[in-house]
PLY file of the C-alpha trace (Angstrom):
ply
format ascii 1.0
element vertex 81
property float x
property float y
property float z
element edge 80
property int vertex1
property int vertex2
end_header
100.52 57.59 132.09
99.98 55.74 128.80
101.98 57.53 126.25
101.98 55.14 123.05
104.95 55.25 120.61
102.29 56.29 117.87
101.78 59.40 120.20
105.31 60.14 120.18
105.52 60.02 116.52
102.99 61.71 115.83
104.18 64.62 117.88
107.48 64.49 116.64
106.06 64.50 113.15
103.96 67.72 114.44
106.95 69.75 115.49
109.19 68.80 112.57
106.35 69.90 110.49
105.45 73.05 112.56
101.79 72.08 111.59
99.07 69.68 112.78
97.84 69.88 109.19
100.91 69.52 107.13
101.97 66.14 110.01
98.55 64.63 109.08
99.38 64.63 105.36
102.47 63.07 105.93
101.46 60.74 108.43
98.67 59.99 106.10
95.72 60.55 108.74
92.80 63.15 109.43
93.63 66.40 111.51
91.17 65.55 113.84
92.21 62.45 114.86
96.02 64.06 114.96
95.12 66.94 116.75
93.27 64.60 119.31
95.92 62.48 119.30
98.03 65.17 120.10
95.57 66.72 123.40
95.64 63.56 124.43
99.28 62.86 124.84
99.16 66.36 126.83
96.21 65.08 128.98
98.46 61.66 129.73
101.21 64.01 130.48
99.21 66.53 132.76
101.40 69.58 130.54
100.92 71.85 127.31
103.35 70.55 124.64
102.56 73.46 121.65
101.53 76.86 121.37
98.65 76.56 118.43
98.64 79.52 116.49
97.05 79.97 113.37
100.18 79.83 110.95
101.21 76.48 113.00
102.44 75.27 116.08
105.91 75.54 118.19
106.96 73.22 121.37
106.08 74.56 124.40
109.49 74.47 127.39
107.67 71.16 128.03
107.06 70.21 124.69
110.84 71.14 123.71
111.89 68.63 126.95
109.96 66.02 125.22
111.13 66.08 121.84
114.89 66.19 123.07
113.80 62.68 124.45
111.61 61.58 121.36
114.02 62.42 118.89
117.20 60.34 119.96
114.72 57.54 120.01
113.91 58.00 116.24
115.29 54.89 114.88
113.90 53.04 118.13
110.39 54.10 117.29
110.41 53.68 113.96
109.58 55.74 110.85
107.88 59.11 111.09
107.94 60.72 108.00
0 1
1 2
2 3
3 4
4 5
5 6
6 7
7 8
8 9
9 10
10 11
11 12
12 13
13 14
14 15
15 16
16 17
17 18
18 19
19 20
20 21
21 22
22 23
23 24
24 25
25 26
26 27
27 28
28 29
29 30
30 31
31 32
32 33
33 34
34 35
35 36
36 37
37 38
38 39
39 40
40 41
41 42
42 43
43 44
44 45
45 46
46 47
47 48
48 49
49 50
50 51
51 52
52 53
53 54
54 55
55 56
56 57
57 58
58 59
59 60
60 61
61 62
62 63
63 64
64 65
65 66
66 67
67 68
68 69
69 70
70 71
71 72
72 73
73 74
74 75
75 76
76 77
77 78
78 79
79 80
């Protein structure tokens, strides 16, 4: 597993935003590369982290597991938005 701490912000900034769209303007990057950024982390993982609808996206069970560890580390990994 090679989960990078720009991974985890990036999918923190993704459910906060409850868009892959809305976290790439604020993270100041392309949707693409988010939203790859994003299947990747998943494919490291080996789980689903959001349902992807087309008004935005919500935390799957494993994606809500995830953030309840990615959030406490905020200040750890740095800025997000």
């Amino acid at each position: 597993m090679s989960m990078s701490i720009r991974a985890m912000q990036c999918f923190v900034a993704v459910v906060s935003t409850g868009s892959i769209s809305r976290a790439a303007t604020a993270l100041h990057v392309a949707q693409p590369a988010l939203s790859l950024q994003i299947r990747n982390l998943e494919e490291d993982l080996g789980v689903v982290l959001l349902h992807r609808s087309p008004p935005g996206v919500t935390p799957t069970a494993a994606g809500t597991r995830l953030l309840a560890h990615a959030r406490p580390l905020g200040p750890t990994l740095g800025p997000v938005l």
